[in-house]
C-alpha positions as CSV (number, residue, x, y, z in Angstrom):
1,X,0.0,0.0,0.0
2,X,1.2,3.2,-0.9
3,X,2.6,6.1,1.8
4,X,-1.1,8.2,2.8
5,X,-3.4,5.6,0.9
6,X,-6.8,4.8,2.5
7,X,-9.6,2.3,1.6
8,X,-13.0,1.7,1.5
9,X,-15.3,-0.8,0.1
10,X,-19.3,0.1,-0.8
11,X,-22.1,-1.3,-2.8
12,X,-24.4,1.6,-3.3
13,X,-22.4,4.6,-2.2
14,X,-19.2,5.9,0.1
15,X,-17.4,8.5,0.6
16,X,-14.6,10.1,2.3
17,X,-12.6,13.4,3.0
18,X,-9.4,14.3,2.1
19,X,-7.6,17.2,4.0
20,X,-5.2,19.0,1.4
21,X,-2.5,19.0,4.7
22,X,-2.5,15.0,4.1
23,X,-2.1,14.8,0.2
24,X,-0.8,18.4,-0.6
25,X,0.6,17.2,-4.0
26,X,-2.8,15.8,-5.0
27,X,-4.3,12.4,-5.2
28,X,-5.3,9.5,-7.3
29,X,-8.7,8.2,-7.1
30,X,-9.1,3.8,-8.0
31,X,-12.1,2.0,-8.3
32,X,-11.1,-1.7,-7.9
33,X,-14.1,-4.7,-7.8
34,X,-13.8,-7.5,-5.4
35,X,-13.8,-11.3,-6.7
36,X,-16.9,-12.1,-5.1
37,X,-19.7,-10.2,-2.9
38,X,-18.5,-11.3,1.0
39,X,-16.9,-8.1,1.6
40,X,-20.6,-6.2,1.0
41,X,-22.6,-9.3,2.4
42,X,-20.8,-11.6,4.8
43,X,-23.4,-13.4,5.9
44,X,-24.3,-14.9,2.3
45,X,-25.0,-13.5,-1.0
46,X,-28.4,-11.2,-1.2
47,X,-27.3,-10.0,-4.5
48,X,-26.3,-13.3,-6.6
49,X,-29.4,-13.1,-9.6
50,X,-30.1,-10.0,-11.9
51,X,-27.8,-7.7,-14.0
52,X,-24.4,-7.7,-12.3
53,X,-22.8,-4.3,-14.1
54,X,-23.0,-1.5,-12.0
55,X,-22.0,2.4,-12.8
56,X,-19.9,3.7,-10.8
57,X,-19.8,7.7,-10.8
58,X,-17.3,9.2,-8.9
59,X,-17.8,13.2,-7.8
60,X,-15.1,15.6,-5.9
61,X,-16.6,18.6,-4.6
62,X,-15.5,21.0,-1.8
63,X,-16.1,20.1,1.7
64,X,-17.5,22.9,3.5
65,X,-18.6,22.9,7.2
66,X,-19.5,26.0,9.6
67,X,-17.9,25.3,12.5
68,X,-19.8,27.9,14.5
69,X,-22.9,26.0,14.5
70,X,-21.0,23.5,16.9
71,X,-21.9,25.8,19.7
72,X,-25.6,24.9,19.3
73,X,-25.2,21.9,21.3
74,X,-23.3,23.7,24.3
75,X,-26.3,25.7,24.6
76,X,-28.3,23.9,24.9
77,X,-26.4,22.2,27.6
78,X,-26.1,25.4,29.3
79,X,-29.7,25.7,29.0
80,X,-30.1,22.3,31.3
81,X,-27.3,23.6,34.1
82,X,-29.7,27.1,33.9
83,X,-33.0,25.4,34.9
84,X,-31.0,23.7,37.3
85,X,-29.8,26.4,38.7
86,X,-32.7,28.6,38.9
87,X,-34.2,25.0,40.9
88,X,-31.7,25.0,43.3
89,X,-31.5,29.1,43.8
90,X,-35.8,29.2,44.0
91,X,-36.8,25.8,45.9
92,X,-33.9,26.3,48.1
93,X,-34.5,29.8,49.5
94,X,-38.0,29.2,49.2
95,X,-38.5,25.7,50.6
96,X,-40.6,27.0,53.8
97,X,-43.0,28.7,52.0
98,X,-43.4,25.6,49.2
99,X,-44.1,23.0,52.7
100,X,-46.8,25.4,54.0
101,X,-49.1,26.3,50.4
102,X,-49.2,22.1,50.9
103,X,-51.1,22.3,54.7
104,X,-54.2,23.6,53.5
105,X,-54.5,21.0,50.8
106,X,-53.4,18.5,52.9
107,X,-56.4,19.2,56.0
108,X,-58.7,19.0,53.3
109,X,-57.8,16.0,52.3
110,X,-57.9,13.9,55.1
111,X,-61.2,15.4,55.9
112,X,-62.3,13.9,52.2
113,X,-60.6,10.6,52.9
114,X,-62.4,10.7,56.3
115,X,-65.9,11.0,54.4
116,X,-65.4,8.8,51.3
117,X,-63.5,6.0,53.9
118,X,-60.5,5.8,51.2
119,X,-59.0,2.3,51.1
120,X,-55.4,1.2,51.0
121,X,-52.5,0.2,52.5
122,X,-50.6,3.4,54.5
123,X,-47.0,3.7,54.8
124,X,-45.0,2.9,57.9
125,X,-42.4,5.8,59.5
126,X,-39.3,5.0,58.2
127,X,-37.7,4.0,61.2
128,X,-39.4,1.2,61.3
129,X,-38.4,0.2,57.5
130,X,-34.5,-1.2,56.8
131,X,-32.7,1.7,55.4
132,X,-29.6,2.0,53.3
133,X,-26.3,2.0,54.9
134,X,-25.4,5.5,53.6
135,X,-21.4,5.7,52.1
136,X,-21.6,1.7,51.8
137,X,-20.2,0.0,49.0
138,X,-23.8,-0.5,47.4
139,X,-24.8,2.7,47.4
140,X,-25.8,3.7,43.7
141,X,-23.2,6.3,43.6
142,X,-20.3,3.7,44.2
143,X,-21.7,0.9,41.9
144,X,-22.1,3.5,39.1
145,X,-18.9,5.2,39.1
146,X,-17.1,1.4,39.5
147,X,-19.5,0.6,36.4
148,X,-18.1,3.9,35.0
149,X,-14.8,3.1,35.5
150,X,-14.4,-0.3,34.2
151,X,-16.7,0.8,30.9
152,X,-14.1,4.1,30.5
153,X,-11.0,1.7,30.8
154,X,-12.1,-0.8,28.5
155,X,-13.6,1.6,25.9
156,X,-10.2,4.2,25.8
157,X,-8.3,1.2,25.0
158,X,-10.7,-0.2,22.5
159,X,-11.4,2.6,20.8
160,X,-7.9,3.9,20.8
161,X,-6.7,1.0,18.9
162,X,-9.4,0.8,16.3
163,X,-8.4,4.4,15.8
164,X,-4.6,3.6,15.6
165,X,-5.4,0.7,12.7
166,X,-7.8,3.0,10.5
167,X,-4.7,5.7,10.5
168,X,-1.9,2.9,10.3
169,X,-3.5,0.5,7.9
170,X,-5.6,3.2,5.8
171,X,-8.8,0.8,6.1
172,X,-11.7,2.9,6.4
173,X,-14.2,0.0,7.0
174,X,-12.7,-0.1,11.0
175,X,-15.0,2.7,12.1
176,X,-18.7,3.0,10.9
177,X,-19.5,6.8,10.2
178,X,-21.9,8.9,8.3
179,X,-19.0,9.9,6.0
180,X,-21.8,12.5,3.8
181,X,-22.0,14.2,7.3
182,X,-18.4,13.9,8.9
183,X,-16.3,17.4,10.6
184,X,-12.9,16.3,11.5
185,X,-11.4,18.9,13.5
186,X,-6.9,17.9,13.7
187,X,-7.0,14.2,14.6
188,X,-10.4,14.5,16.5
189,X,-12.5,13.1,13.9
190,X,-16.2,13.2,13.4
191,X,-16.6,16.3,15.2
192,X,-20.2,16.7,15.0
193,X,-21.3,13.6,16.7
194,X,-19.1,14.0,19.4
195,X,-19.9,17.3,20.5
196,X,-23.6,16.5,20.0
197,X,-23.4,14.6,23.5
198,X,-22.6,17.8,25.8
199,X,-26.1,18.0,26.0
200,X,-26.3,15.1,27.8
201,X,-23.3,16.3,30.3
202,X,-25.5,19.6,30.9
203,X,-28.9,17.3,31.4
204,X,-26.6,16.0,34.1
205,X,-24.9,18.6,35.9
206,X,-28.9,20.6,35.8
207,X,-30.8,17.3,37.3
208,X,-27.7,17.4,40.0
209,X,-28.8,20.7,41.4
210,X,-32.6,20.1,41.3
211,X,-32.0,17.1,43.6
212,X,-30.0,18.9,45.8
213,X,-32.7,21.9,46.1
214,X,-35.2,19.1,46.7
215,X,-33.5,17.8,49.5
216,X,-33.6,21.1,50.9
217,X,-37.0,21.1,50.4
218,X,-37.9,17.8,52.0
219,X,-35.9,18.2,55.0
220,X,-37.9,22.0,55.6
221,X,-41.0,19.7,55.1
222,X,-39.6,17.3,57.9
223,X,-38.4,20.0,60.4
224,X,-39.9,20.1,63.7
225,X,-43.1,17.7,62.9
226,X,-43.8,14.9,64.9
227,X,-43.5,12.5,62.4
228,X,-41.7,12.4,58.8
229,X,-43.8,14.3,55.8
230,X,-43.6,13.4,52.6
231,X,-42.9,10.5,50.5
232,X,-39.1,8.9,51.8
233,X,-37.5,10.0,48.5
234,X,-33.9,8.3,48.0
235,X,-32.1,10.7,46.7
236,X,-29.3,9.4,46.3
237,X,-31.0,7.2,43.9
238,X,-31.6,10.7,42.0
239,X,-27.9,11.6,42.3
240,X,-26.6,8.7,40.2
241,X,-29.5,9.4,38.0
242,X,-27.7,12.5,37.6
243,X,-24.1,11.2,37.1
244,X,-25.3,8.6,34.4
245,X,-26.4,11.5,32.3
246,X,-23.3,13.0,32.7
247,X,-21.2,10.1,32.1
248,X,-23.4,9.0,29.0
249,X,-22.1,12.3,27.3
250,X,-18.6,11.1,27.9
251,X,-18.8,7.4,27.1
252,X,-21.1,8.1,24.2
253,X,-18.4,10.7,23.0
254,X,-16.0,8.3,23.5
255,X,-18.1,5.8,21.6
256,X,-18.2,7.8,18.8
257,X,-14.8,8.8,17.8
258,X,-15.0,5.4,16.0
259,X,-18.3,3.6,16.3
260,X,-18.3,0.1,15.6
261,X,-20.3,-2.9,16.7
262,X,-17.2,-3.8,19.4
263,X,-17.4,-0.7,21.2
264,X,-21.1,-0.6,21.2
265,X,-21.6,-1.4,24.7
266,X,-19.8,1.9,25.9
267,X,-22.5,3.7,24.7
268,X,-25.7,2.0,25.4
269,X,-25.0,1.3,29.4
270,X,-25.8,4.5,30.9
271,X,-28.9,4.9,28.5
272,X,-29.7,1.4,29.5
273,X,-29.1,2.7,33.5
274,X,-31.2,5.5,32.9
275,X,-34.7,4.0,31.8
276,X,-34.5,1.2,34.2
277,X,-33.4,3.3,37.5
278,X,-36.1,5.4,36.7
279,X,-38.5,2.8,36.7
280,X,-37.0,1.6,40.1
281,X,-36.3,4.8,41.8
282,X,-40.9,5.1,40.4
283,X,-41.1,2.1,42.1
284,X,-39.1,2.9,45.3
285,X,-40.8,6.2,46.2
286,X,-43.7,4.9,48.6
287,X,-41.1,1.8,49.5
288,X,-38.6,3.3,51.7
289,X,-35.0,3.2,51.2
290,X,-33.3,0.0,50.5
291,X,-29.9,-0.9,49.0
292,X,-32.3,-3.6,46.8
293,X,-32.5,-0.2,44.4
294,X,-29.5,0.2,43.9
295,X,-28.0,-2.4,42.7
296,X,-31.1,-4.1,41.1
297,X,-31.3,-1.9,37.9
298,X,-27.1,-1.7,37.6
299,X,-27.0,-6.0,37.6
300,X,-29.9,-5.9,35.5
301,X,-28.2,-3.6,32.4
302,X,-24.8,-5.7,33.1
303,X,-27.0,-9.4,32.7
304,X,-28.5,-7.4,29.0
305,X,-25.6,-5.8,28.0
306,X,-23.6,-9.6,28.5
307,X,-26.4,-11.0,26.3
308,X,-26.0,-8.4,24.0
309,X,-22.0,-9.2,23.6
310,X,-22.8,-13.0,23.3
311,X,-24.2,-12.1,20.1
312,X,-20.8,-11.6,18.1
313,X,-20.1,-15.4,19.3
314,X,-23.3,-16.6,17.9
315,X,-22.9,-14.9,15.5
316,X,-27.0,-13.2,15.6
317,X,-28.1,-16.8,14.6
318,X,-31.8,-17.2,14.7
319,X,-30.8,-19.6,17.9
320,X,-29.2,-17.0,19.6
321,X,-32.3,-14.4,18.8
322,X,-34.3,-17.6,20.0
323,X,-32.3,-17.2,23.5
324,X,-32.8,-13.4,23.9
325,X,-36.7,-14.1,23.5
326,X,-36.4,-16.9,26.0
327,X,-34.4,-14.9,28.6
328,X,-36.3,-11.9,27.9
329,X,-39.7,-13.2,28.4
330,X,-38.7,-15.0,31.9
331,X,-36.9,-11.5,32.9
332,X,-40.5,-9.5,31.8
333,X,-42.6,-12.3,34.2
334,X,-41.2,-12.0,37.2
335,X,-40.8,-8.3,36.9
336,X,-44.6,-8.4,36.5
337,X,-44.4,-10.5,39.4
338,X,-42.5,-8.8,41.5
339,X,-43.2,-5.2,40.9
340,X,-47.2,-5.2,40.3
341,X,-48.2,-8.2,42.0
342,X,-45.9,-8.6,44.7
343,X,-45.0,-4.9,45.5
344,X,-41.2,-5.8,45.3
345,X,-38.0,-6.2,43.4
346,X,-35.0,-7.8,43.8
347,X,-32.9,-10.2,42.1
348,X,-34.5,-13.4,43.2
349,X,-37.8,-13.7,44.0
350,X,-37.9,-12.7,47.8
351,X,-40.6,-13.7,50.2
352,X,-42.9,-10.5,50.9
353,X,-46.2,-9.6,51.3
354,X,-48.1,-8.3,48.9
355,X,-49.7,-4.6,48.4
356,X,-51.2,-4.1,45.0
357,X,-52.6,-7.1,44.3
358,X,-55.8,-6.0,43.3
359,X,-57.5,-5.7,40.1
360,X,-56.4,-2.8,39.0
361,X,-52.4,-4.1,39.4
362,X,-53.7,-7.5,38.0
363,X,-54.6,-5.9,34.9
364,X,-51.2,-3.9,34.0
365,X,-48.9,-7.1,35.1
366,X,-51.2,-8.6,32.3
367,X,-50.8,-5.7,29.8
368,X,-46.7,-5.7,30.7
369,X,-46.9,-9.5,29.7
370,X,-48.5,-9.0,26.0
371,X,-46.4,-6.0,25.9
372,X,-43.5,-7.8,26.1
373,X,-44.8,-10.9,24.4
374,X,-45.3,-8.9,21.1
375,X,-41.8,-7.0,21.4
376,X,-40.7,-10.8,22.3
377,X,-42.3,-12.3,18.8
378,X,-41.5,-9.2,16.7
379,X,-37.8,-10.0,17.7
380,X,-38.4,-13.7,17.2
381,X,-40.2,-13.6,13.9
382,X,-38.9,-10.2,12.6
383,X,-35.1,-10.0,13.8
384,X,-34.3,-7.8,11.3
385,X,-37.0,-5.5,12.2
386,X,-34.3,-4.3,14.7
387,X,-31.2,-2.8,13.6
388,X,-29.1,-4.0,16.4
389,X,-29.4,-5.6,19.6
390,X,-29.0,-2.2,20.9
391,X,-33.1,-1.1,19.7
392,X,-34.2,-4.2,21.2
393,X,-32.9,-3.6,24.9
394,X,-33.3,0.0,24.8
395,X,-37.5,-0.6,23.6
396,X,-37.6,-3.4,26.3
397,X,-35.9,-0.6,29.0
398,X,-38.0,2.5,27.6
399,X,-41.5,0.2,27.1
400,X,-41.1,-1.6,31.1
401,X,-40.1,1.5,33.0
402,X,-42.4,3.8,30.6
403,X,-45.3,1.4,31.8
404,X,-44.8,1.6,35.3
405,X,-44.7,5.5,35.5
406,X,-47.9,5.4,33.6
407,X,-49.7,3.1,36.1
408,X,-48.1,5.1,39.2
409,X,-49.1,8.3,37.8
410,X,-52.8,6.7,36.9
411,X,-52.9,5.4,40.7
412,X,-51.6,8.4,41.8
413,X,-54.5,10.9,40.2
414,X,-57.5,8.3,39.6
415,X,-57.0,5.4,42.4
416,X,-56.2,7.9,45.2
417,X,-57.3,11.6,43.6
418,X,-54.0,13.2,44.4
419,X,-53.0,16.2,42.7
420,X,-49.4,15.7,40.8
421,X,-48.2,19.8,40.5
422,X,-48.5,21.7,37.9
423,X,-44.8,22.6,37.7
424,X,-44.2,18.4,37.4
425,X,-47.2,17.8,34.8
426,X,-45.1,20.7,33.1
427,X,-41.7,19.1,32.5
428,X,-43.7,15.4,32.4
429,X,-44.8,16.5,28.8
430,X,-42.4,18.3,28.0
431,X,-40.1,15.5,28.5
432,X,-43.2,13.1,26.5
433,X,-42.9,16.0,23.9
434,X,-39.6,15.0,23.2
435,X,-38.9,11.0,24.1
436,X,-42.0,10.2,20.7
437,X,-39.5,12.3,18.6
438,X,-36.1,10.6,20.1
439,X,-37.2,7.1,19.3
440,X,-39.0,7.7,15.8
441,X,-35.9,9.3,15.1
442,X,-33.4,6.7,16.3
443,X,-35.6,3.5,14.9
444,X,-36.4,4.7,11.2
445,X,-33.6,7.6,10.6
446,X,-30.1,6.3,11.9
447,X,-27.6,6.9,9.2
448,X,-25.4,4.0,10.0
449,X,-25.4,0.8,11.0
450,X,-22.9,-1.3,12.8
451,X,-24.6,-4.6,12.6
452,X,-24.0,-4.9,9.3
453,X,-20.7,-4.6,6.8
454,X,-19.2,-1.4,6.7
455,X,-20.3,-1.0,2.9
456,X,-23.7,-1.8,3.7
457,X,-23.7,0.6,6.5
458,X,-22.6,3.2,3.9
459,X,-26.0,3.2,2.4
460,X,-27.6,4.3,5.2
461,X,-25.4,7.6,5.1
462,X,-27.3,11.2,4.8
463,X,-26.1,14.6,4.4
464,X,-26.7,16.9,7.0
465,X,-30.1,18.2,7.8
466,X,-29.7,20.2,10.7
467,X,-27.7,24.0,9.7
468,X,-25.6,21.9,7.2
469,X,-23.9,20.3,10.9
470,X,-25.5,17.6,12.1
471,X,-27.3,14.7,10.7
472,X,-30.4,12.6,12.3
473,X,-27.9,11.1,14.9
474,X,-27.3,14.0,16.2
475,X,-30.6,15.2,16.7
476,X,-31.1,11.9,19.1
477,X,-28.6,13.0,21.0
478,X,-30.6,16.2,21.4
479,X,-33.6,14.7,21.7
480,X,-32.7,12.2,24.1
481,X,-30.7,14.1,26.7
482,X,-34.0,16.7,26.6
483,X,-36.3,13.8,27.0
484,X,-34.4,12.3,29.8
485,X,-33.8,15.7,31.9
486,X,-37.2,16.7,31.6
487,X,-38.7,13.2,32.1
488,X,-36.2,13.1,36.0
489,X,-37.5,16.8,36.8
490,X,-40.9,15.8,36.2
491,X,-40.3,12.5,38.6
492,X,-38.0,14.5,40.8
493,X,-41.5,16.9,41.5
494,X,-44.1,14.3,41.1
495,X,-45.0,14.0,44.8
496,X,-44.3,17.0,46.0
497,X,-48.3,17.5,47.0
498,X,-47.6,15.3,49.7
499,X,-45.0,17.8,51.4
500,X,-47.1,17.8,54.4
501,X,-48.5,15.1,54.9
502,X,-47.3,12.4,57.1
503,X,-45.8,9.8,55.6
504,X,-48.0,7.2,57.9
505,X,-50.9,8.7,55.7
506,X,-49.6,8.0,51.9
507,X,-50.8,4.9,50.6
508,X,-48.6,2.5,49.1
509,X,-49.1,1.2,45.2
């Protein structure tokens, strides 16, 4: 191979850009054709029958990219550590006055509860429930940041040598870009879908603050009552809520310097994290606080993200797809069990005594079954249907915890006529505002895919649609991180019309 040469291999279309710094003297462009079709289709020939000439047209135009337009996405960041901000300065200086507008509404009330002869099962003090060994090694902070660091060691190296081989070897087939909508800025390449995760570091740093204002709050709610107010809130829970937003910027960054179906994982655990702590930290808020939530949702994402990586062993044979749908389905039935039926979670099934076992909760275990069931049988009949494993988990993540918060927030208003606030039902659709958009956009409009050979993956590739910058990638990552920060603030808030009232008068559900 000559000094400077690169390679690529396509079917449909490719591209590449060439810095006049690398070739100053100019370059020479070949078109070569490989002896048979298992460089384009490795697992078999799709494209054996029919005319085999193909015309090749080969354009050079100038690359041009306006740089300035990467600061869209560190506004938007800023935008996130801003509404943070203004949480923490607001709910913090004014957390007195937010526990006392709640007294009135909560005498009322218990004076309608006392007429109508609610039903339910009330919460204990907390004393008398097993809390979390604050600092211990299972707190969520510790198990996420020794997640963090064994993910950030393995995906440096990983993607550090991928990178080395495309520059050494010249094959452009190592990392899977959108090469029609590619800024390389030095030896940083791909700009725009790196910097397109700050977003998610600012969603971070914002959520961050609003917890901490909220504890404020809940300990002025607390102050000098006879017994604890408010629903026992683990905010700590919240707090590495927080940190996996920030450190999904930085491993999807990362990720993305050269995305490839190895390096995969790095960027799909925290997103992973995030959908199903939610659901548990849901789950947990009229539960008490046990170290059960915190390590729950991290072994859960580890066990998927292990089934994931088994795939490049079995290669995605329709056996292996076969296994996913087998331990998917047993995962999905005794989290029905456990969460709606049971009224607990774990990672075996524990003995306790059941709370929601009624028809109501009878219903949606039923409704998360043939949820599951038909995401289980699309997968099973339809593989394909899925880009990567990656869609798969993150439906089955997004689909679970996005069924519980539905039934909490229906038991919540309906069952037990409480009065989410208006500040919560705020960012709650905004965040639903943006999550739709997120996932049509990262289902039907990804312009790459790593499942497949790098020259079929060039087909997907799109010019840029967003200020000539960014492409429909991008605009997940923005979509995502807004859906996620707004979806936390609006759980982070939820509850807050039970400020004053005593936690031995919330029901359980």
């Amino acid at each position: 191979m000559l000094a400077g040469a690169r390679y690529l291999t396509f079917t449909a279309c490719g591209s590449t850009i060439v810095h006049r710094d690398e070739l100053p003297d100019g370059f020479f462009v070949s078109t070569l054709v490989h002896e048979n079709d298992e460089a384009c289709y490795p697992d078999g020939d799709r494209n054996a029958t029919g005319d085999r000439r193909k015309l090749v047209r080969l354009l050079v135009t100038e690359h041009h990219a306006d740089f300035s337009y990467a600061a869209a996405p560190v506004l938007l960041a800023v935008a996130f550590v801003l509404i943070g901000g203004m949480s923490f300065l607001l709910r913090s200086r004014y957390a007195d006055w937010i526990v006392l507008s709640q007294l009135e509404a909560v005498k009322g009330a218990e004076a309608s509860d006392a007429a109508e002869g609610v039903a339910g099962e009330w919460m204990v003090h907390e004393e008398d429930r097993p809390a979390a060994t604050r600092g211990s090694l299972l707190s969520p902070a510790s198990v996420l940041f020794t997640c963090a660091l064994l993910i950030v060691a393995f995906g440096v190296n990983s993607v550090y040598m991928d990178l080395a081989s495309e520059r050494r070897s010249g094959n452009m087939d190592a990392c899977y870009r959108n090469d029609l909508c590619s800024h390389d800025v030095g030896d940083l390449p791909d700009l725009n879908h790196v910097i397109s995760n700050v977003p998610y570091v600012g969603a971070g740093v914002g959520f961050l603050l609003a917890v901490g204002a909220q504890r404020h709050v809940y300990a002025a709610a607390s102050s000098g009552a006879a017994s604890p107010r408010g629903v026992p809130h683990d905010f700590d829970l919240f707090a590495s809520l927080g940190a996996a937003l920030m450190l999904e910027g930085f491993t999807s960054g990362l990720y993305h310097v050269c995305p490839n179906s190895r390096n995969s994982d790095i960027d799909f655990f925290f997103i992973y994290y995030l959908y199903c702590a939610l659901g548990a930290k849901v789950f947990q808020t009229r539960r008490g606080v046990t170290n059960r939530f915190h390590y729950t949702p991290a072994l859960l994402v580890a066990a998927i993200t292990l089934l994931g990586s088994l795939q490049y062993l079995a290669g995605r044979s329709y056996a292996w797809w076969v296994v996913v749908v087998l331990v998917h389905m047993t995962g999905s039935t005794l989290w029905a069990v456990q969460m709606y039926l049971r009224g607990d979670v774990g990672c075996f099934l524990p003995v306790c005594r059941r709370t929601t076992a009624d028809q109501r909760t009878r219903r949606i275990a039923i409704v998360n079954l043939l949820m599951n069931l038909t995401l289980a049988i699309v997968g099973l009949v339809a593989p394909s249907a899925f880009s990567d494993f990656s869609m798969y988990a993150l439906l089955f993540f997004t689909l679970n915890s996005g069924l519980y918060i539905a039934y909490y927030f229906g038991m919540k208003k309906l069952r037990y006529r409480e009065s989410p606030s208006r500040l919560s039902v705020a960012f709650l659709l905004m965040g639903l505002a943006a999550v739709v958009p997120a996932l049509v956009v990262f289902v039907f409009y990804n312009p790459y895919n790593t499942e497949e050979s790098a020259a079929l993956s060039r087909t997907a590739n799109a010019h840029c649609v967003h200020f000539g910058f960014f492409d429909a990638h991008d605009v997940w990552h923005f979509l995502s991180a807004t859906a996620l920060f707004f979806l936390l603030m609006g759980i982070l808030t939820l509850d807050d019309d039970l400020l004053a009232t005593p936690r031995n008068k919330i029901p359980v559900f």
